[in-house]
Each structure stands twice: as structure tokens, then as C-alpha cells.
mmCIF file of the N, C-alpha and C atoms, coordinates in Angstrom:
data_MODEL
# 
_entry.id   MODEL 
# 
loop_
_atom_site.group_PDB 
_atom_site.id 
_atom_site.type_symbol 
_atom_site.label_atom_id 
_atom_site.label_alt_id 
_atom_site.label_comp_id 
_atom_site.label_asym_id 
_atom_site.label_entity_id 
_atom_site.label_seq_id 
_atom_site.pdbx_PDB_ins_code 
_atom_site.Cartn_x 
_atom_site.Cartn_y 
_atom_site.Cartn_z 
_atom_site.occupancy 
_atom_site.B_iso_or_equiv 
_atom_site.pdbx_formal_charge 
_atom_site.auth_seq_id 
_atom_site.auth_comp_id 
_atom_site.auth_asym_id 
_atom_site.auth_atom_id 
_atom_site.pdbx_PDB_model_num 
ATOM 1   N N  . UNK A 1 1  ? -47.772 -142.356 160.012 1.00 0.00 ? 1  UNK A N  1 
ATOM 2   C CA . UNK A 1 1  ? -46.772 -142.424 161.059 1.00 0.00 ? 1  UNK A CA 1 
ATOM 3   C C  . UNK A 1 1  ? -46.109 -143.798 161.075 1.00 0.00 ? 1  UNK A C  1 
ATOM 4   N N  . UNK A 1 2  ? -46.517 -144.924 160.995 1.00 0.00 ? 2  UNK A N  1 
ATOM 5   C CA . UNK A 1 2  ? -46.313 -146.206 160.564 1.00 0.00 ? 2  UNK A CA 1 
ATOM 6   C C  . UNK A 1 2  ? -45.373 -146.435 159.918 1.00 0.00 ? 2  UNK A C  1 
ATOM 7   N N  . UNK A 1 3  ? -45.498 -145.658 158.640 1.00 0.00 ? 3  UNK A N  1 
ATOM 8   C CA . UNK A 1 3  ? -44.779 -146.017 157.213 1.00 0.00 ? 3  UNK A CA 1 
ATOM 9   C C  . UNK A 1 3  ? -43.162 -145.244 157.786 1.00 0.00 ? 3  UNK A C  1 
ATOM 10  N N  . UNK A 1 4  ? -43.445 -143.812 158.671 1.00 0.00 ? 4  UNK A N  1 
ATOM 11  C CA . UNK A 1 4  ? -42.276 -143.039 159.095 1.00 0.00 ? 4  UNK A CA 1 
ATOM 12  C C  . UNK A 1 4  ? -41.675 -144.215 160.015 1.00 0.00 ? 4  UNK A C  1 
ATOM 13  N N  . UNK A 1 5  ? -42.016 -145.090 160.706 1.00 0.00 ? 5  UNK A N  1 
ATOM 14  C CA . UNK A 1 5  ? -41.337 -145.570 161.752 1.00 0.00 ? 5  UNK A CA 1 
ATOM 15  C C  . UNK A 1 5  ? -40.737 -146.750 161.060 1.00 0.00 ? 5  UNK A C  1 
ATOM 16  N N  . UNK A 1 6  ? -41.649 -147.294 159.995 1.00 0.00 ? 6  UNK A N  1 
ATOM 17  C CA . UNK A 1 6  ? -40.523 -148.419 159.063 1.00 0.00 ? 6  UNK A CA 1 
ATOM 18  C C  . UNK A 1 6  ? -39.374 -147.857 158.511 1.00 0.00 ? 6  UNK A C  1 
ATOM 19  N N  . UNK A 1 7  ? -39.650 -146.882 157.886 1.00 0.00 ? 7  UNK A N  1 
ATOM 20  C CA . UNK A 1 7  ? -37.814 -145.984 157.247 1.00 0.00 ? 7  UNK A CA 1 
ATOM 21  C C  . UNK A 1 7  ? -37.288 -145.875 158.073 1.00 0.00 ? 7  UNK A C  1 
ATOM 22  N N  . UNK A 1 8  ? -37.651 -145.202 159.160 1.00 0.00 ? 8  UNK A N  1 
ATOM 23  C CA . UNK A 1 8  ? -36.373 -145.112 160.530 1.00 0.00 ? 8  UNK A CA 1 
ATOM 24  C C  . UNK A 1 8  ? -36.191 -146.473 160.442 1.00 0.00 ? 8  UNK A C  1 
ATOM 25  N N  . UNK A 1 9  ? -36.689 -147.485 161.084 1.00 0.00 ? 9  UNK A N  1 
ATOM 26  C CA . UNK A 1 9  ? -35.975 -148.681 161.610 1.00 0.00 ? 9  UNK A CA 1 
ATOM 27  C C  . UNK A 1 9  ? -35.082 -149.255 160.378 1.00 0.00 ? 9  UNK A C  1 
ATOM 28  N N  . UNK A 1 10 ? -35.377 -148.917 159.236 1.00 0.00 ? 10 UNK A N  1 
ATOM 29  C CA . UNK A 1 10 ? -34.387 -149.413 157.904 1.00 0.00 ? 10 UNK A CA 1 
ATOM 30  C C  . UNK A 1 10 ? -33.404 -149.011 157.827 1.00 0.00 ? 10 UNK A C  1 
ATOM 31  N N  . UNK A 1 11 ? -33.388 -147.656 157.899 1.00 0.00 ? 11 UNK A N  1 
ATOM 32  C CA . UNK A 1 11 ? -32.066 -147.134 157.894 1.00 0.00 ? 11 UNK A CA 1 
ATOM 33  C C  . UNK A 1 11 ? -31.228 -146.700 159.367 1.00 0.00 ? 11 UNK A C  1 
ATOM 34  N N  . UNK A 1 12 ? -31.739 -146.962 160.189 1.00 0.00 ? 12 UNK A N  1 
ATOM 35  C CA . UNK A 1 12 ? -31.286 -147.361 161.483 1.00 0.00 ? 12 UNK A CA 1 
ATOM 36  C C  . UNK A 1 12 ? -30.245 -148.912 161.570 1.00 0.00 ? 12 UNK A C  1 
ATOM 37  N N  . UNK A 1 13 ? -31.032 -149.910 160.849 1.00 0.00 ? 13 UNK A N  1 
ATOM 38  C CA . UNK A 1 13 ? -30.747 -151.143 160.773 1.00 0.00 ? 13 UNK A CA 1 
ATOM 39  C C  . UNK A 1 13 ? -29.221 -151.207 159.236 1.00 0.00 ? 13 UNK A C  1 
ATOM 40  N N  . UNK A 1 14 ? -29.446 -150.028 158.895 1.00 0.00 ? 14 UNK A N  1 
ATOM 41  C CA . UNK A 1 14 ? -28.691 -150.617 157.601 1.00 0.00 ? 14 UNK A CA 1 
ATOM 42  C C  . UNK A 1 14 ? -27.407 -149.393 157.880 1.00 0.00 ? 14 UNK A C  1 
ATOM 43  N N  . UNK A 1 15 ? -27.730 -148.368 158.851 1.00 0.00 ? 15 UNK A N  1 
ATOM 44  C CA . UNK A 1 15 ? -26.862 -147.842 159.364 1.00 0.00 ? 15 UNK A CA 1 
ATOM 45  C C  . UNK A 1 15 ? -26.083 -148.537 160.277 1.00 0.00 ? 15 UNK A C  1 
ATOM 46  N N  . UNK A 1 16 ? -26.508 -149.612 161.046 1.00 0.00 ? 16 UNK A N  1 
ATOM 47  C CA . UNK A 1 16 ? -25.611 -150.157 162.047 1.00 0.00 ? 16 UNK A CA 1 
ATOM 48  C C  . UNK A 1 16 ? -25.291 -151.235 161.585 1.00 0.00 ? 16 UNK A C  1 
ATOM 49  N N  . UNK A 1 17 ? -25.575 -152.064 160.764 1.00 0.00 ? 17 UNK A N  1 
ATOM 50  C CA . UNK A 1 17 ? -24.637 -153.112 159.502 1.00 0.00 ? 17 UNK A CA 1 
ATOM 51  C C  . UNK A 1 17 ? -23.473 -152.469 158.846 1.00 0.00 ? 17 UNK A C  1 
ATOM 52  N N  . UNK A 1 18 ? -23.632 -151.129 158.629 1.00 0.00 ? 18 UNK A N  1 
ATOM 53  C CA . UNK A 1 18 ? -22.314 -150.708 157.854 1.00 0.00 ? 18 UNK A CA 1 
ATOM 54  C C  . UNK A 1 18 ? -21.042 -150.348 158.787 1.00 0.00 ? 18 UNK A C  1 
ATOM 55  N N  . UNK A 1 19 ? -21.611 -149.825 160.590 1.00 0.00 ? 19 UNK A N  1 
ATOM 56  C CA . UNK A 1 19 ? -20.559 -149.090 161.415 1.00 0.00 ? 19 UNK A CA 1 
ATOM 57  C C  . UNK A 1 19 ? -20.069 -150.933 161.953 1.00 0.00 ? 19 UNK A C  1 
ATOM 58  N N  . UNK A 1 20 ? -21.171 -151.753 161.959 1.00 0.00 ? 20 UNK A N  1 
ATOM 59  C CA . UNK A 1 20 ? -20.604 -153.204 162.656 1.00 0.00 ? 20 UNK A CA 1 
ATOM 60  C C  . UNK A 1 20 ? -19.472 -153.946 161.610 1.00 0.00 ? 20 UNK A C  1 
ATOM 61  N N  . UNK A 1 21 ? -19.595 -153.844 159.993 1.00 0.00 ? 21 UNK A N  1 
ATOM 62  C CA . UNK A 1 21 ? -19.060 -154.062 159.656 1.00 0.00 ? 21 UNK A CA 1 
ATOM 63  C C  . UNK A 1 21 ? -17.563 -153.630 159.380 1.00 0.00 ? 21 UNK A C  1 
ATOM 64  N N  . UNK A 1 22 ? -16.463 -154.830 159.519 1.00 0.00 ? 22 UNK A N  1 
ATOM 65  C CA . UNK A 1 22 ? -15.248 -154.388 159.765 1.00 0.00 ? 22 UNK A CA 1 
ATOM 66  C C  . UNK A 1 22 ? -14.320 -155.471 158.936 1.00 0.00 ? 22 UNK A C  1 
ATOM 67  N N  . UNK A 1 23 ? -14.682 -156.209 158.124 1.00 0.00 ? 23 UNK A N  1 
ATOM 68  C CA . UNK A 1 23 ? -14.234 -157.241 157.428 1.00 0.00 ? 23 UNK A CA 1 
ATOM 69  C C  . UNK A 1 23 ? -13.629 -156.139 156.576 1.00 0.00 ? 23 UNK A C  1 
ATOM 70  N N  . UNK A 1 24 ? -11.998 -156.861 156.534 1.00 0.00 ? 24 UNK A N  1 
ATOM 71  C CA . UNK A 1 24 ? -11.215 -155.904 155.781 1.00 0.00 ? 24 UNK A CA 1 
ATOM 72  C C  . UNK A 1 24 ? -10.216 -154.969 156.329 1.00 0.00 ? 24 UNK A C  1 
ATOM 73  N N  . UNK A 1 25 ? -10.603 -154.432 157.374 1.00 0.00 ? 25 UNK A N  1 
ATOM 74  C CA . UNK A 1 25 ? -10.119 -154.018 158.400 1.00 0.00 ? 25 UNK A CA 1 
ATOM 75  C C  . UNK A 1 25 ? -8.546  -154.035 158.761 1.00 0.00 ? 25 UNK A C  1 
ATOM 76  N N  . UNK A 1 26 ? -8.466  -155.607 158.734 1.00 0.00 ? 26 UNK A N  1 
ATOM 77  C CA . UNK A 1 26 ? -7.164  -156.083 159.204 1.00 0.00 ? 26 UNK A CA 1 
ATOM 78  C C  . UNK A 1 26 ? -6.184  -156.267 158.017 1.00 0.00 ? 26 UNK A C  1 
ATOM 79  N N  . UNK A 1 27 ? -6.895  -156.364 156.667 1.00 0.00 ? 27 UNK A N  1 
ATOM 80  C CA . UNK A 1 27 ? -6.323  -156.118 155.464 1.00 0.00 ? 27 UNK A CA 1 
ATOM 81  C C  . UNK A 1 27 ? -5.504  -154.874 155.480 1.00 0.00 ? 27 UNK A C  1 
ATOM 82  N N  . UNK A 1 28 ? -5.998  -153.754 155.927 1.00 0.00 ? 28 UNK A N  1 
ATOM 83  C CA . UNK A 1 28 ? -5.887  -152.307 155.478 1.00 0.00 ? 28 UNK A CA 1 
ATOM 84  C C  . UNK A 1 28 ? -4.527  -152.126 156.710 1.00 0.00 ? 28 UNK A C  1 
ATOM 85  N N  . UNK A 1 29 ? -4.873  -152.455 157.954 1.00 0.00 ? 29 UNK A N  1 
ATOM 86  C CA . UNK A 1 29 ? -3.753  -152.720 159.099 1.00 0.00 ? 29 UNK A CA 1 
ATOM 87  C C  . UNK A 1 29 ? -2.101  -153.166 158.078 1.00 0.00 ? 29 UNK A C  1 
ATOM 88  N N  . UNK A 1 30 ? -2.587  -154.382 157.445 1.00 0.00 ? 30 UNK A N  1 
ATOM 89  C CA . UNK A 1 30 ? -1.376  -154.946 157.185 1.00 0.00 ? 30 UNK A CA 1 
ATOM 90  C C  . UNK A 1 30 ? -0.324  -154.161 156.282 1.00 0.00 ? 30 UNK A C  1 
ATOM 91  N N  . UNK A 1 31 ? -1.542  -154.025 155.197 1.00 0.00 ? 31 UNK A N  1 
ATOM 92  C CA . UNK A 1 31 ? -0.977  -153.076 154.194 1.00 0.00 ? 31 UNK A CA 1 
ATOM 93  C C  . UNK A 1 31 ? -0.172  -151.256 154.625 1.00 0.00 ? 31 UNK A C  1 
ATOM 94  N N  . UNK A 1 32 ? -0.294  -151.347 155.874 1.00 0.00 ? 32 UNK A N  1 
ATOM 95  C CA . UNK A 1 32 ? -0.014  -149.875 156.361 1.00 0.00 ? 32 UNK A CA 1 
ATOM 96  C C  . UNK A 1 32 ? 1.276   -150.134 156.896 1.00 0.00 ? 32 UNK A C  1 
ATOM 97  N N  . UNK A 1 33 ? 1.076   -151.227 157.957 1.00 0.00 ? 33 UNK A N  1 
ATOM 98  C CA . UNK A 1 33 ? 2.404   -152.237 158.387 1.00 0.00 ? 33 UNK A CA 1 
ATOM 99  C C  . UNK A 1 33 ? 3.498   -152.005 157.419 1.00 0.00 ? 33 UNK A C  1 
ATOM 100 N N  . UNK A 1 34 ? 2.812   -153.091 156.561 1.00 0.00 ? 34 UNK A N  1 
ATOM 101 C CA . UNK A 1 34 ? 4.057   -152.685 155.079 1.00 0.00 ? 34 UNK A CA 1 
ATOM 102 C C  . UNK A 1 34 ? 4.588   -151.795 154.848 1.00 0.00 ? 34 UNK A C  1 
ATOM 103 N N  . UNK A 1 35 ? 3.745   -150.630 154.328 1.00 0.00 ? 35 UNK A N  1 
ATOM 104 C CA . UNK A 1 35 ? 3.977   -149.402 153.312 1.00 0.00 ? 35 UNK A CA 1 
ATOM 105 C C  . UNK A 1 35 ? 5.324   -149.052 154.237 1.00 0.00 ? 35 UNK A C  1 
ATOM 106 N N  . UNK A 1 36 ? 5.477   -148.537 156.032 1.00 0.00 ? 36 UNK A N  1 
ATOM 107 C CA . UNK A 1 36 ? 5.804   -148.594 156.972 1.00 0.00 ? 36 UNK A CA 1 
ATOM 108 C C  . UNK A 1 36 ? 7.020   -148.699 156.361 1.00 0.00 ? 36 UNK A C  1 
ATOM 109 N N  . UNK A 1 37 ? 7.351   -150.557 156.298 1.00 0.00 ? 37 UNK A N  1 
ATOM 110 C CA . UNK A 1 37 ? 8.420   -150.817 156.475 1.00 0.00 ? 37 UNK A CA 1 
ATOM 111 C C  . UNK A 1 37 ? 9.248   -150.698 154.921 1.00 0.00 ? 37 UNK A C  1 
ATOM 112 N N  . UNK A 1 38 ? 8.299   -150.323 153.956 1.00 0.00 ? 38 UNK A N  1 
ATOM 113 C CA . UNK A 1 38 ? 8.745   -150.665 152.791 1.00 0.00 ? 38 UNK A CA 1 
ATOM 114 C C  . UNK A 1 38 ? 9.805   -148.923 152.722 1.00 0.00 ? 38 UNK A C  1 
ATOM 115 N N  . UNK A 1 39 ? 9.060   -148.058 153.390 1.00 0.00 ? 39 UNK A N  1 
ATOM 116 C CA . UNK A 1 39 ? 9.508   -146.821 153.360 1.00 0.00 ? 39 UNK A CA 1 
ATOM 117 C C  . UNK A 1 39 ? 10.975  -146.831 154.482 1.00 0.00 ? 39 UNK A C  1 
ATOM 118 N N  . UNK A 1 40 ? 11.292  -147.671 155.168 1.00 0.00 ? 40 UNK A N  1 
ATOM 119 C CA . UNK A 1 40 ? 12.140  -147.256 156.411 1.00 0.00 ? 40 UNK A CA 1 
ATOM 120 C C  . UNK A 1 40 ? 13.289  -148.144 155.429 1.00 0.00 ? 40 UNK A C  1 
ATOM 121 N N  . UNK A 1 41 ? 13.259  -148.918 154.593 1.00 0.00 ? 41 UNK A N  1 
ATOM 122 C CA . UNK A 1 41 ? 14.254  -149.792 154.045 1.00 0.00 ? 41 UNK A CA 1 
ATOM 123 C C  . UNK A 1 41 ? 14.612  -148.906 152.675 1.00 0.00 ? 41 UNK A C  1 
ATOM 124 N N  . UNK A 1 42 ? 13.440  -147.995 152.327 1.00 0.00 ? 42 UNK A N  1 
ATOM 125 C CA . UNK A 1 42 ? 14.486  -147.208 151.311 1.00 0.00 ? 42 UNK A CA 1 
ATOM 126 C C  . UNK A 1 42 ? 14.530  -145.774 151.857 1.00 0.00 ? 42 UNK A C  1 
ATOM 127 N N  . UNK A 1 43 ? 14.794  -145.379 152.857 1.00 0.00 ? 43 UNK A N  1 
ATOM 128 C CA . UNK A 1 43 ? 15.335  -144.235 153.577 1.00 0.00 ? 43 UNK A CA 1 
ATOM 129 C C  . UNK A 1 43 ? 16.642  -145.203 153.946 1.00 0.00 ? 43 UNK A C  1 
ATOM 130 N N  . UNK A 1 44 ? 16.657  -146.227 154.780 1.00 0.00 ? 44 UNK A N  1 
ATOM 131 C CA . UNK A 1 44 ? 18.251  -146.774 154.914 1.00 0.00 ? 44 UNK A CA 1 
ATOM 132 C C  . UNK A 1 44 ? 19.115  -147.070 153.396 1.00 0.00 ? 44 UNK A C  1 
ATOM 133 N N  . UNK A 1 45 ? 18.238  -147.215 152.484 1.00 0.00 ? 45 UNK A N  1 
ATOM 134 C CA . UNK A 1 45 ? 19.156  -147.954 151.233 1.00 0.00 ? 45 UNK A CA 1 
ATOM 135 C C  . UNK A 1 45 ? 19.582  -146.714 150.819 1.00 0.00 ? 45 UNK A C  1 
ATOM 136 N N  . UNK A 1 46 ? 18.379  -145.348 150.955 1.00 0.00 ? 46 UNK A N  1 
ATOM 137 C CA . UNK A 1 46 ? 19.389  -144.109 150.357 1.00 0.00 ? 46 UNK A CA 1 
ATOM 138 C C  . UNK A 1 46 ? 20.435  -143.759 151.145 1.00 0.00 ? 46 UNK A C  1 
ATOM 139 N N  . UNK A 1 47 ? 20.701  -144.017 152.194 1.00 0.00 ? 47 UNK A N  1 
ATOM 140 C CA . UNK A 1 47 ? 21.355  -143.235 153.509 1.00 0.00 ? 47 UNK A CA 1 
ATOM 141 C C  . UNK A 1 47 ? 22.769  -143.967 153.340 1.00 0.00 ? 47 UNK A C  1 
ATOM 142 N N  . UNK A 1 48 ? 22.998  -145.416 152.766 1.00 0.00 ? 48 UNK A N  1 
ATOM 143 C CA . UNK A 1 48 ? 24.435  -145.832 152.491 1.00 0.00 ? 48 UNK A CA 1 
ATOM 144 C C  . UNK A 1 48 ? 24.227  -145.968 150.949 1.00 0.00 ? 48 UNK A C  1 
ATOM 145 N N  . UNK A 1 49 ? 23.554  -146.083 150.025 1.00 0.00 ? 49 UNK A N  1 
ATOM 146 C CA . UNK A 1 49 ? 23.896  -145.893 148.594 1.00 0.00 ? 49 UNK A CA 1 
ATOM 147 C C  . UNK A 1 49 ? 24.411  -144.454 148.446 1.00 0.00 ? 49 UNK A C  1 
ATOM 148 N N  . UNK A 1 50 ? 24.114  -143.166 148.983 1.00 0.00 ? 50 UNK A N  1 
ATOM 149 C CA . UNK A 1 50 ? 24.905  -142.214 148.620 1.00 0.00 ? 50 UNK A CA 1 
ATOM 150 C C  . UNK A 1 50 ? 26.312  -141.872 148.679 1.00 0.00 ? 50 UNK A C  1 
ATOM 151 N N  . UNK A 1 51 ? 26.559  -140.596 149.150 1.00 0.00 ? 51 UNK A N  1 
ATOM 152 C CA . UNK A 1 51 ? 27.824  -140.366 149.131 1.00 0.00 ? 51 UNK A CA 1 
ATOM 153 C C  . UNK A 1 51 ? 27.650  -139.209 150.415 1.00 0.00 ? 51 UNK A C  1 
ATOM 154 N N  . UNK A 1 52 ? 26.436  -139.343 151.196 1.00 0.00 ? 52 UNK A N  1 
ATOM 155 C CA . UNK A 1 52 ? 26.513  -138.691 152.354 1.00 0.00 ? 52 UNK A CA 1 
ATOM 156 C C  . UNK A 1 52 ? 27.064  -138.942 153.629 1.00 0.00 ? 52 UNK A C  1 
ATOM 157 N N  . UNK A 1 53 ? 27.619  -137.952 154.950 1.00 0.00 ? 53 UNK A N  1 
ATOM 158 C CA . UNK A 1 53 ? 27.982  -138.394 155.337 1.00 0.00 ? 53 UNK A CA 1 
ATOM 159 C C  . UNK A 1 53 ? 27.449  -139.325 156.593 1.00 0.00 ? 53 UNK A C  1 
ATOM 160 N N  . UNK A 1 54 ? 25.890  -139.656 156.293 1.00 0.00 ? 54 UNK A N  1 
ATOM 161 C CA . UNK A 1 54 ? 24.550  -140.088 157.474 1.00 0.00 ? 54 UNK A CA 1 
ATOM 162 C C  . UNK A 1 54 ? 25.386  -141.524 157.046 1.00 0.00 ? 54 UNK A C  1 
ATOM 163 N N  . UNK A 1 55 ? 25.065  -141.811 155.900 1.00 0.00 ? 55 UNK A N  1 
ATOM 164 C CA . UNK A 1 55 ? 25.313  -143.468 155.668 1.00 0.00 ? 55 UNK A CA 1 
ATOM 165 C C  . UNK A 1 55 ? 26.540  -144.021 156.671 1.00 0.00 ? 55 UNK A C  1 
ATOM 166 N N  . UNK A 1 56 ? 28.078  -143.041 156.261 1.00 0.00 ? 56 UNK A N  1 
ATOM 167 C CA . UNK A 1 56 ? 29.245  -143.156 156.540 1.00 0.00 ? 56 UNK A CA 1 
ATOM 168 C C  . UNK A 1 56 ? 29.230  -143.457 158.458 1.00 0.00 ? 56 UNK A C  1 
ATOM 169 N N  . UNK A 1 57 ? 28.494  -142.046 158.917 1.00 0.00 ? 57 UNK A N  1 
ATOM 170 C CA . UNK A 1 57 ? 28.279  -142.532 160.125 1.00 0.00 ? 57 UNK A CA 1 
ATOM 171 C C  . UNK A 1 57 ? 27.688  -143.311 160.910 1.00 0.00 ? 57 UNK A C  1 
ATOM 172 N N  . UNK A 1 58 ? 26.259  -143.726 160.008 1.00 0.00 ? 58 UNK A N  1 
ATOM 173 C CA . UNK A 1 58 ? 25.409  -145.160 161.053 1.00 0.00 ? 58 UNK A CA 1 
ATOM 174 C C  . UNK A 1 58 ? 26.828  -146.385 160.829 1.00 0.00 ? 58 UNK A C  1 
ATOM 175 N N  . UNK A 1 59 ? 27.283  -146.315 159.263 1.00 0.00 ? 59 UNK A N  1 
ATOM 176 C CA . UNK A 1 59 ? 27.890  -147.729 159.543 1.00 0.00 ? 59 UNK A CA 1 
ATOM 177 C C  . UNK A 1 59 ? 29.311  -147.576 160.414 1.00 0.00 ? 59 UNK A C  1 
ATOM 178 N N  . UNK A 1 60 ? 30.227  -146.635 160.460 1.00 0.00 ? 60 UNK A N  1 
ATOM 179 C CA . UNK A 1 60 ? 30.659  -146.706 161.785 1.00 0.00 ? 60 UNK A CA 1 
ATOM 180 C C  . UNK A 1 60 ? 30.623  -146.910 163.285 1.00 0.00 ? 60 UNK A C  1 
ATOM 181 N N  . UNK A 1 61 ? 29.242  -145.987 163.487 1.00 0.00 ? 61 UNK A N  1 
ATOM 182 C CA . UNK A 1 61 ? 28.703  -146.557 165.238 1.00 0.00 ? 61 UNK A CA 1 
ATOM 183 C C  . UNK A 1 61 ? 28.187  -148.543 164.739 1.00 0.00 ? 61 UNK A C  1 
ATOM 184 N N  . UNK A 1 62 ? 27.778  -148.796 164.020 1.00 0.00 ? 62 UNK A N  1 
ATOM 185 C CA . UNK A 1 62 ? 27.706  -150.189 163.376 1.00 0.00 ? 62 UNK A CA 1 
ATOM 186 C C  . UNK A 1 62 ? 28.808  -151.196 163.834 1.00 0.00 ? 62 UNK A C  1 
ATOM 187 N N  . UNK A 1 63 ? 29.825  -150.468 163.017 1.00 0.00 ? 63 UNK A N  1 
ATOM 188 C CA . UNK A 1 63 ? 31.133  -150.879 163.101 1.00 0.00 ? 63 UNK A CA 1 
ATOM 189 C C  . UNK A 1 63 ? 31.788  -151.603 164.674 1.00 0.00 ? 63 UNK A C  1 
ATOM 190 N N  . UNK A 1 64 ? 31.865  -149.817 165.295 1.00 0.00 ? 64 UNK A N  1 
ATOM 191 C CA . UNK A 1 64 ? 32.198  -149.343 166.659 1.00 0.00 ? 64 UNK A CA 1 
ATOM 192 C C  . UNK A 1 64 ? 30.902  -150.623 167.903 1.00 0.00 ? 64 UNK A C  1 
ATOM 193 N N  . UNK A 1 65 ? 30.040  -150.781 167.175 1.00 0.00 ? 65 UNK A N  1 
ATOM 194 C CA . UNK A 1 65 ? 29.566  -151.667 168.350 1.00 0.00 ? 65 UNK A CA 1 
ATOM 195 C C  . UNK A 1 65 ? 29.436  -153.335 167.709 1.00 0.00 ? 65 UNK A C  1 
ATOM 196 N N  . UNK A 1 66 ? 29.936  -153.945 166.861 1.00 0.00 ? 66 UNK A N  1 
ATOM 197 C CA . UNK A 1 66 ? 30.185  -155.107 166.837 1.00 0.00 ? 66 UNK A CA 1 
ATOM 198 C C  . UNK A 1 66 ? 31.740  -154.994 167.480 1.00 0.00 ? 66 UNK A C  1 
ATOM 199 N N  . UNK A 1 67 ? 32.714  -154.088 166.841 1.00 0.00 ? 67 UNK A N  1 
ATOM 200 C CA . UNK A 1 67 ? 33.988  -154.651 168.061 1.00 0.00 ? 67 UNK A CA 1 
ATOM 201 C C  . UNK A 1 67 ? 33.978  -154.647 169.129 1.00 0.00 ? 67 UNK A C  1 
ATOM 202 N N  . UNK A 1 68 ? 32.639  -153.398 169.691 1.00 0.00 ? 68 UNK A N  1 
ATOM 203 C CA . UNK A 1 68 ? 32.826  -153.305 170.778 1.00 0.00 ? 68 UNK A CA 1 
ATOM 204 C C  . UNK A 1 68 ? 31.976  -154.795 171.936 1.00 0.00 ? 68 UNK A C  1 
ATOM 205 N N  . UNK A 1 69 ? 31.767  -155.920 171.138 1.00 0.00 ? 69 UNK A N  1 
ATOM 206 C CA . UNK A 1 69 ? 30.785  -157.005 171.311 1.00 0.00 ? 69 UNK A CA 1 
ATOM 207 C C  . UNK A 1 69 ? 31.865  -157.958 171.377 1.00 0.00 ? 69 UNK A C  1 
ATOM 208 N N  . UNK A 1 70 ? 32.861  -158.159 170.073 1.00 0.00 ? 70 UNK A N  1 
ATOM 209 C CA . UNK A 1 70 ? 33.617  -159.194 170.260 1.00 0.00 ? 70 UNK A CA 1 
ATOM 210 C C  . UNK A 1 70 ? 35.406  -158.938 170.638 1.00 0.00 ? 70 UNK A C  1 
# 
């Protein structure tokens, strides 16, 4: 019974080192951040490199609210 209560506490102990550990964590955050923004800059680059008419219209309301500024 002894020997059963040392394995529990081992892998009890080496189970809660792995859920405490979080180093890296904020790595994986950043990199998601990115991917994020890396994806929203080529949905805009396709949206005026084409010949559709999405591009034509963001850069008009674009347009329409810098004159409408100065």
C-alpha cells in the first residue's frame, strides 16, 4: 500500500508541474496576434489589388470621409 501511495503522489506531483506550467504561453498569444493581423492585411491587399467592386467602394467611403474632415 506504501509503494501505491508513492506512485500516486508522483504522478499527482508531475501531473500538476505540467497543468502549472505555462512558459510559452505568451509566445503562442503573440504568434496568433500576428497570424490575425497578417491575414486582415491580405484580405485588404486582395480587396483593392483586384478589379472588384469591394476595393472600389471601401476606397470611396475612404475618400468621402477625408473630404468630409477637411
Amino acid at each position: 500500500m506504501k509503494k501505491l501511495n508513492e506512485w500516486y503522489f508522483k504522478a499527482m506531483n508531475a501531473a500538476a508541474s505540467k497543468v502549472n506550467n505555462e512558459r510559452g504561453s505568451q509566445t503562442l498569444e503573440w504568434l496568433g496576434i500576428a497570424a490575425v493581423v497578417v491575414i486582415v492585411v491580405g484580405v485588404i491587399s486582395q480587396a483593392f489589388a483586384g478589379d472588384s467592386g469591394i476595393g472600389d467602394a471601401i476606397k470611396s467611403k475612404f475618400e468621402e470621409f477625408i473630404d468630409s474632415i477637411g
